[in-house]
Biopython code that builds the backbone (N, CA, C, O; Angstrom):
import numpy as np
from Bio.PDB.StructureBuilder import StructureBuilder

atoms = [
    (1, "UNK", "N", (-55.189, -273.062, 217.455)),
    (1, "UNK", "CA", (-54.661, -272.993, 218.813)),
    (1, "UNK", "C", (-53.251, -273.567, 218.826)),
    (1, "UNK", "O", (-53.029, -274.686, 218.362)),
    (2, "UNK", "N", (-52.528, -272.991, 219.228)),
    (2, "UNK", "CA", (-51.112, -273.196, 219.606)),
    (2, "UNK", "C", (-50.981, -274.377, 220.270)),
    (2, "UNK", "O", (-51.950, -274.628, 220.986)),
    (3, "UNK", "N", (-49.684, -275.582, 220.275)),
    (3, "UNK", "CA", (-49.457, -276.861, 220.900)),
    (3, "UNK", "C", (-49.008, -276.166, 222.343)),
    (3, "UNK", "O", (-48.288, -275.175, 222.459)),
    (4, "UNK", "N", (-49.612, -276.929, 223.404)),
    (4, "UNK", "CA", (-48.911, -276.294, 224.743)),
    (4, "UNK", "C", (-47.376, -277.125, 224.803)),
    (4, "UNK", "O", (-47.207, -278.328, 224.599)),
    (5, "UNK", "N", (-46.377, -276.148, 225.129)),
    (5, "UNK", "CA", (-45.566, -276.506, 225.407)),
    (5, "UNK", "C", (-44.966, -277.362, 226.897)),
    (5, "UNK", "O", (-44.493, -276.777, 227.871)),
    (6, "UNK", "N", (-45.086, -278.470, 226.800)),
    (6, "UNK", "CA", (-44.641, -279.250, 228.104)),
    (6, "UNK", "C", (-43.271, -279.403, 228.600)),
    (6, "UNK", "O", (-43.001, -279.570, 229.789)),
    (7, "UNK", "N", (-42.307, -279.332, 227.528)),
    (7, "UNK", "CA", (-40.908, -279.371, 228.143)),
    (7, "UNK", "C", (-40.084, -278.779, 227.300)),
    (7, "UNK", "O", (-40.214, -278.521, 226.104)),
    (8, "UNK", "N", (-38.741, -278.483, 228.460)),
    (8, "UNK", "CA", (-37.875, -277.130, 227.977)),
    (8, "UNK", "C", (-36.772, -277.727, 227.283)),
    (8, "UNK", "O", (-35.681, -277.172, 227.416)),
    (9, "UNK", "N", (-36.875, -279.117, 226.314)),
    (9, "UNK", "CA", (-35.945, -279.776, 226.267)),
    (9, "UNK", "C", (-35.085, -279.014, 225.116)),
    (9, "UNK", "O", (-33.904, -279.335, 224.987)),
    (10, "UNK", "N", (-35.715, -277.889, 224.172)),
    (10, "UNK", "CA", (-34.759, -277.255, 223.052)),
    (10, "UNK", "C", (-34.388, -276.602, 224.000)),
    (10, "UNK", "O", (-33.170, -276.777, 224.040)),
    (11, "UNK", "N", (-34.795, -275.695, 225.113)),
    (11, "UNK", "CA", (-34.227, -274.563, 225.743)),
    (11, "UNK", "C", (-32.831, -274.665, 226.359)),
    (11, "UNK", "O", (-31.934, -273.823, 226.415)),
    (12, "UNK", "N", (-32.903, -276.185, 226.896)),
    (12, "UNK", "CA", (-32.252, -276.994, 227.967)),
    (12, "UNK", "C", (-30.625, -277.213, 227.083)),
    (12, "UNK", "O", (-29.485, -276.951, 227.465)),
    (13, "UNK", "N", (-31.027, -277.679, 226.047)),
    (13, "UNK", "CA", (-30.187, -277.954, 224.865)),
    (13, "UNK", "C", (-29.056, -276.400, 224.620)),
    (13, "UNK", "O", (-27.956, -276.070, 225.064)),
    (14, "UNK", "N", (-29.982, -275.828, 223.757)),
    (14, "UNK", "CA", (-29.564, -274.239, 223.537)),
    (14, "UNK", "C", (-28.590, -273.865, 224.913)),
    (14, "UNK", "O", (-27.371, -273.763, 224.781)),
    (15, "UNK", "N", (-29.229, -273.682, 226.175)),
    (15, "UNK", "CA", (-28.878, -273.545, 227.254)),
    (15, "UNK", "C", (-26.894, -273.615, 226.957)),
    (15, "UNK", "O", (-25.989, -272.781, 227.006)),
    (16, "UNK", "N", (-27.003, -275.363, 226.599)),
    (16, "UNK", "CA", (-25.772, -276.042, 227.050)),
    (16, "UNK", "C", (-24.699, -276.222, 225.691)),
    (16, "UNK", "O", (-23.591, -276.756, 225.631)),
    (17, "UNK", "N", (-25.813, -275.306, 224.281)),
    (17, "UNK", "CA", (-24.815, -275.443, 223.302)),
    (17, "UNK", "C", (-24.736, -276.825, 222.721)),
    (17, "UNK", "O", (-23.719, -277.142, 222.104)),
    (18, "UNK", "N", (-25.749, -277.692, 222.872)),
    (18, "UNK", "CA", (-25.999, -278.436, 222.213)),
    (18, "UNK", "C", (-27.112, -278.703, 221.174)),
    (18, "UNK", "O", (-28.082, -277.946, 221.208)),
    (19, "UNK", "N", (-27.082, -279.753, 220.199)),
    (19, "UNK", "CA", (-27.591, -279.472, 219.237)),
    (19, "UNK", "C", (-28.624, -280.935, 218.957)),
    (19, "UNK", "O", (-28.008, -281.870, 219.469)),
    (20, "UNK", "N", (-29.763, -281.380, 218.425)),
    (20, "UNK", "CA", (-30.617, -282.324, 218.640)),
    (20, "UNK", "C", (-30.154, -283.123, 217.819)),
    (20, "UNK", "O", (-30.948, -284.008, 217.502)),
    (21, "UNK", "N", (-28.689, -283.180, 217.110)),
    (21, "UNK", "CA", (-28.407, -284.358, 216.423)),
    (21, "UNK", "C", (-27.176, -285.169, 217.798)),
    (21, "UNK", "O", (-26.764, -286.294, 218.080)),
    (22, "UNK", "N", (-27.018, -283.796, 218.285)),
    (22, "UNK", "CA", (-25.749, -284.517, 219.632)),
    (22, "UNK", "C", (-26.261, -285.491, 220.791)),
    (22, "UNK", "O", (-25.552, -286.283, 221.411)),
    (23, "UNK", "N", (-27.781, -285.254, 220.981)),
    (23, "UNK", "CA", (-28.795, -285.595, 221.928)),
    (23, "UNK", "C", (-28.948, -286.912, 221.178)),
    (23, "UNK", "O", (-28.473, -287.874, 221.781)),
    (24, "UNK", "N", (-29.716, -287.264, 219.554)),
    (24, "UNK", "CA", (-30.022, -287.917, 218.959)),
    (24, "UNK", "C", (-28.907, -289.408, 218.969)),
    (24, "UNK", "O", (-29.150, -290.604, 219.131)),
    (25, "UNK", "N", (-27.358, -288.479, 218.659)),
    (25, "UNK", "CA", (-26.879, -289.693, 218.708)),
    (25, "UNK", "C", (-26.155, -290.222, 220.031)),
    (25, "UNK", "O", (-25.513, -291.271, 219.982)),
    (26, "UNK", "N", (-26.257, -289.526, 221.155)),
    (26, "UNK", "CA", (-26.094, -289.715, 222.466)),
    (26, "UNK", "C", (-27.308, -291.255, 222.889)),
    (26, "UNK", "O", (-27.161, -292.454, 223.123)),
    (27, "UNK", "N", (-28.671, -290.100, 222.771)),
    (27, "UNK", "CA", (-29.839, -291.399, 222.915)),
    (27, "UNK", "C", (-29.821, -292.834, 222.522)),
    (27, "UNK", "O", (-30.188, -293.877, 223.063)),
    (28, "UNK", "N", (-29.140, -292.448, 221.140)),
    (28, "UNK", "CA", (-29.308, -293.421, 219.762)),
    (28, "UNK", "C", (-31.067, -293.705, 219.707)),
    (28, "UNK", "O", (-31.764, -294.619, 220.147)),
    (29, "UNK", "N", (-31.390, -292.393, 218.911)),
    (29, "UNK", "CA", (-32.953, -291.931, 218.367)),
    (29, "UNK", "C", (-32.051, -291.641, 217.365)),
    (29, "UNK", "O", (-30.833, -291.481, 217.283)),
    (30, "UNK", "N", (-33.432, -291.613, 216.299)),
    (30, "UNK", "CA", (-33.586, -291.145, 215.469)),
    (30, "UNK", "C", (-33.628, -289.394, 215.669)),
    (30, "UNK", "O", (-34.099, -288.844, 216.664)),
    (31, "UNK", "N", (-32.851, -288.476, 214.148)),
    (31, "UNK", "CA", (-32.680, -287.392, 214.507)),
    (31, "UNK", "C", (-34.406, -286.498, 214.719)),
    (31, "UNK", "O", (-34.644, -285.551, 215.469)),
    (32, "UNK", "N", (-35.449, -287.273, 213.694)),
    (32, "UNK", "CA", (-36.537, -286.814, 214.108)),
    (32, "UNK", "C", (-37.420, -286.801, 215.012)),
    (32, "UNK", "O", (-38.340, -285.986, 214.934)),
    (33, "UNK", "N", (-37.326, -287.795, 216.181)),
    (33, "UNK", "CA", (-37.646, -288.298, 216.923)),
    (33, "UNK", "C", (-37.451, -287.259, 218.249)),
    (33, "UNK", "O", (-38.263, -286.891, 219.098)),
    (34, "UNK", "N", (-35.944, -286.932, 218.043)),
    (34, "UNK", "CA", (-35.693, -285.805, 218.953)),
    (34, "UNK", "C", (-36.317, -284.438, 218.686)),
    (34, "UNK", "O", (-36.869, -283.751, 219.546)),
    (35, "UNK", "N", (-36.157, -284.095, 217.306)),
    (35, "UNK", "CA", (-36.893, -283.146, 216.582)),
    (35, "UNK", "C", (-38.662, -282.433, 217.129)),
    (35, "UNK", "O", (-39.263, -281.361, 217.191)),
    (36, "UNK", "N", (-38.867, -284.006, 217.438)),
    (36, "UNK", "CA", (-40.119, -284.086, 218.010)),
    (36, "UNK", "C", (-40.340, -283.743, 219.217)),
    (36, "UNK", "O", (-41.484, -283.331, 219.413)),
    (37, "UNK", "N", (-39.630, -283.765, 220.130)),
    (37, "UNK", "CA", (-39.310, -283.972, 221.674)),
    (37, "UNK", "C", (-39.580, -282.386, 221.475)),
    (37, "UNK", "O", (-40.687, -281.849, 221.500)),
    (38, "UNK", "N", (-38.186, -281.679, 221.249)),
    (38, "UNK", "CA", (-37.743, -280.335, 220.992)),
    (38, "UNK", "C", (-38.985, -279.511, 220.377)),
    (38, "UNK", "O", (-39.293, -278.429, 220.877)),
    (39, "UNK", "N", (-39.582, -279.966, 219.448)),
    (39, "UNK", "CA", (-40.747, -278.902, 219.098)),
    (39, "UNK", "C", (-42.158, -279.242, 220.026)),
    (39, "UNK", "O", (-43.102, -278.457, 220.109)),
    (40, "UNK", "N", (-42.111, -280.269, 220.546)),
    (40, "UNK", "CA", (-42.988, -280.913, 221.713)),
    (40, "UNK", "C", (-44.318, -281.524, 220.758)),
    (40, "UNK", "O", (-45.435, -281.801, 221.197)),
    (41, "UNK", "N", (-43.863, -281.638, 219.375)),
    (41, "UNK", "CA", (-45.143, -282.219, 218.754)),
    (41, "UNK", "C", (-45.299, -283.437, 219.468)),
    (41, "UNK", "O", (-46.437, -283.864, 219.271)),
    (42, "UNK", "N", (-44.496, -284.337, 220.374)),
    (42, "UNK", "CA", (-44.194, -285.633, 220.760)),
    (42, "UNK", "C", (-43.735, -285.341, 222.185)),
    (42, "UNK", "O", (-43.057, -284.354, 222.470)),
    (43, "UNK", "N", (-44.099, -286.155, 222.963)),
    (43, "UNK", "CA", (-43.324, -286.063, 224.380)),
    (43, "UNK", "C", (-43.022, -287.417, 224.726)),
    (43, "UNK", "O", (-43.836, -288.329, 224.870)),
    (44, "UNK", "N", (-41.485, -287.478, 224.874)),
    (44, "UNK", "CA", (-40.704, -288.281, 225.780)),
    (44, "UNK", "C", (-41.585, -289.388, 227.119)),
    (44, "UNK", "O", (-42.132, -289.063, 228.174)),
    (45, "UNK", "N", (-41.403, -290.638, 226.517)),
    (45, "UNK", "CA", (-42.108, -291.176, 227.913)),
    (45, "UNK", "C", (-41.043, -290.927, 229.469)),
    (45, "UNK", "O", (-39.822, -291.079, 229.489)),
    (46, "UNK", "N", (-41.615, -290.658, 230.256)),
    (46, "UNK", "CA", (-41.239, -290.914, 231.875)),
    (46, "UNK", "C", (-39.503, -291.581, 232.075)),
    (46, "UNK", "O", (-38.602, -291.178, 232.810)),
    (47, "UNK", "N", (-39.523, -292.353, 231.416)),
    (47, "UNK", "CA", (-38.281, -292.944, 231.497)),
    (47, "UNK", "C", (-37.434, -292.863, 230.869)),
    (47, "UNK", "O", (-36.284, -293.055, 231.263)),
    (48, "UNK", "N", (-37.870, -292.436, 229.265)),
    (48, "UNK", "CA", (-36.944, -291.812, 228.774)),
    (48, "UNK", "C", (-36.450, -290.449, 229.003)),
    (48, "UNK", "O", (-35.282, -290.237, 228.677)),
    (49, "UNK", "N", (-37.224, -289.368, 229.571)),
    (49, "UNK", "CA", (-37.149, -287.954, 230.289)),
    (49, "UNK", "C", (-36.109, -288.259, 231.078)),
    (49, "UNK", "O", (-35.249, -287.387, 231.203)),
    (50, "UNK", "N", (-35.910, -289.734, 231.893)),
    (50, "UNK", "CA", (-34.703, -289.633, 233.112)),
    (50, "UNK", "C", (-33.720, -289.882, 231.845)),
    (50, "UNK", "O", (-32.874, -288.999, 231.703)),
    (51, "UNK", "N", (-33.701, -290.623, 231.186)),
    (51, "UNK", "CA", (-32.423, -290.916, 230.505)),
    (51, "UNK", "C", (-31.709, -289.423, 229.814)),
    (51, "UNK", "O", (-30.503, -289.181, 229.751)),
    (52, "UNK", "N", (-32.852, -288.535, 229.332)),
    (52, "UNK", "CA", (-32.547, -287.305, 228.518)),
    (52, "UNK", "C", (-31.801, -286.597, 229.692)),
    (52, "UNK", "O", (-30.727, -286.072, 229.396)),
    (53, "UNK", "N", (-32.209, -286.519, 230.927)),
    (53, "UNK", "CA", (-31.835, -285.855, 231.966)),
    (53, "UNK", "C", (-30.203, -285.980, 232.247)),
    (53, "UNK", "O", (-29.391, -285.069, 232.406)),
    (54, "UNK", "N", (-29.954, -287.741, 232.256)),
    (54, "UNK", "CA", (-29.064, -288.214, 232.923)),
    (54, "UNK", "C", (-27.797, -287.732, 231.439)),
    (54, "UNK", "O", (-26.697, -287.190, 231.541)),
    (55, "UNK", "N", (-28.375, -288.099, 230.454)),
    (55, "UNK", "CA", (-27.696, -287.313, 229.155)),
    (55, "UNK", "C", (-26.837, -286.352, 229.366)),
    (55, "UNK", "O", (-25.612, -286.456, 229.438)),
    (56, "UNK", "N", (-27.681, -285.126, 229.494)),
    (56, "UNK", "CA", (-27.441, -283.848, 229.951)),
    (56, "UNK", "C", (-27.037, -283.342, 231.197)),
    (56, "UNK", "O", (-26.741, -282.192, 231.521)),
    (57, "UNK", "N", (-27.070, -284.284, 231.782)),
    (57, "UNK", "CA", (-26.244, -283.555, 233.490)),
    (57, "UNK", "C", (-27.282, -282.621, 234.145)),
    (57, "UNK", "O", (-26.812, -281.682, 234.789)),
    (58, "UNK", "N", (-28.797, -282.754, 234.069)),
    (58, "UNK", "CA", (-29.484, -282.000, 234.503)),
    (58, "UNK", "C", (-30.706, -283.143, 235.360)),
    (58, "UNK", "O", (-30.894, -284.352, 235.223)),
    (59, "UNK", "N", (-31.403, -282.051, 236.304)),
    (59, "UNK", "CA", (-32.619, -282.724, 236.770)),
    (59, "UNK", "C", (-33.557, -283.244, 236.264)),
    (59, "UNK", "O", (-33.925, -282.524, 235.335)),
    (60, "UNK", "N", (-34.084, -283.991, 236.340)),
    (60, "UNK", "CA", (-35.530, -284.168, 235.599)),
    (60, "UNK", "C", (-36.649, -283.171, 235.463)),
    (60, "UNK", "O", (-37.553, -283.053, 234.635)),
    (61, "UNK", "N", (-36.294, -282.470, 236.570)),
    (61, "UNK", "CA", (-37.583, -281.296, 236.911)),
    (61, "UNK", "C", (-36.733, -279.823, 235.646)),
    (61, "UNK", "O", (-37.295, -278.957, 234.976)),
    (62, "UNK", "N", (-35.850, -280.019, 235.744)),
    (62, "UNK", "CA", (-35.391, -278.909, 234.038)),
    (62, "UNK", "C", (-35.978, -279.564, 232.868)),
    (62, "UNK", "O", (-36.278, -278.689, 232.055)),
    (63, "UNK", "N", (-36.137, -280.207, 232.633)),
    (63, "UNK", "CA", (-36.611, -280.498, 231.396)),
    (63, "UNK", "C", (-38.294, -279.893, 230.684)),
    (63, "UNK", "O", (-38.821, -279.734, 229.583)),
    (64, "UNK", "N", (-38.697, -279.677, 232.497)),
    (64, "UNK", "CA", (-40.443, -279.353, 231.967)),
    (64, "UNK", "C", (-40.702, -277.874, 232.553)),
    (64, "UNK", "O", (-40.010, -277.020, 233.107)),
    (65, "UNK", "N", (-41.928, -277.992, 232.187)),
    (65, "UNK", "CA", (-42.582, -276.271, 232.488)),
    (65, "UNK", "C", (-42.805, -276.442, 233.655)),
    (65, "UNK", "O", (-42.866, -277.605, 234.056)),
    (66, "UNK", "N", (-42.982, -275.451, 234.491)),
    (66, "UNK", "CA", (-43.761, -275.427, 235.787)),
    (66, "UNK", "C", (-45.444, -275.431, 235.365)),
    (66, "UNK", "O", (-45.969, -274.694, 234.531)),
    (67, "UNK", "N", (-46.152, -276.541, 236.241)),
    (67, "UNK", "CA", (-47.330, -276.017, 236.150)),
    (67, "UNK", "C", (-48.199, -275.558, 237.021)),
    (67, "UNK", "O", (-49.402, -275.410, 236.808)),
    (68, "UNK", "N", (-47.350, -275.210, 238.492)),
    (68, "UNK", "CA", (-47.575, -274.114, 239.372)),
    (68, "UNK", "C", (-46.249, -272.895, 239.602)),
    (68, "UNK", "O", (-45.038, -273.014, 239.789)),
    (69, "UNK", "N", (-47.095, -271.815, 239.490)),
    (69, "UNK", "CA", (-45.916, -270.735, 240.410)),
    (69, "UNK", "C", (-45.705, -270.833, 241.872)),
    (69, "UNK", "O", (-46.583, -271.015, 242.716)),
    (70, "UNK", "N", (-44.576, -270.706, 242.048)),
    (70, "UNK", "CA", (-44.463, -270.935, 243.669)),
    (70, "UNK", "C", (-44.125, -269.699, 244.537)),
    (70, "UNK", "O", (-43.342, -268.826, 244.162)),
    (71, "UNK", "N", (-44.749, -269.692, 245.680)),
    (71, "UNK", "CA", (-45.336, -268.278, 246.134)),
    (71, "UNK", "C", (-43.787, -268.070, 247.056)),
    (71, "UNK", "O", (-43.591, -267.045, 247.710)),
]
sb = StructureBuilder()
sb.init_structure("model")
sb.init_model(0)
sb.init_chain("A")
sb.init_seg("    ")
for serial, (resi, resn, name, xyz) in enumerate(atoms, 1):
    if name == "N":
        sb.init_residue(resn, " ", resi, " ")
    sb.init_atom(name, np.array(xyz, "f"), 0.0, 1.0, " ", f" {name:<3s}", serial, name[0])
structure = sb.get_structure()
């Protein structure tokens, strides 16, 4: 069975032309660590999600999947 994907954080990245060593040393993580984030084997705690956010110039709510459609 496939890992469910929880957040769009490679997409988000790609998106903006950035790359998970630019994120990595932005964070100051380790480059695998992000690696992890990005393939979602690992998810970002809560607070670090705002920091990734605040990183990137984006919402917090970009970073993840929807897990409703909205009518």
């Amino acid at each position: 069975m496939a890992a469910k994907q929880l957040n769009r954080l490679k997409v988000v990245l790609a998106e903006q032309g950035r790359t998970n060593k630019w994120l990595a040393e932005k964070m100051q993580r380790h480059d695998a660590t992000v690696s992890r984030w990005c393939l979602n084997d690992m998810q970002p705690s809560l607070e670090t999600l705002v920091e990734i956010a605040a990183a990137l110039d984006v919402d917090v709510r970009e970073l993840l999947w929807a897990t409703k459609k909205r009518e």
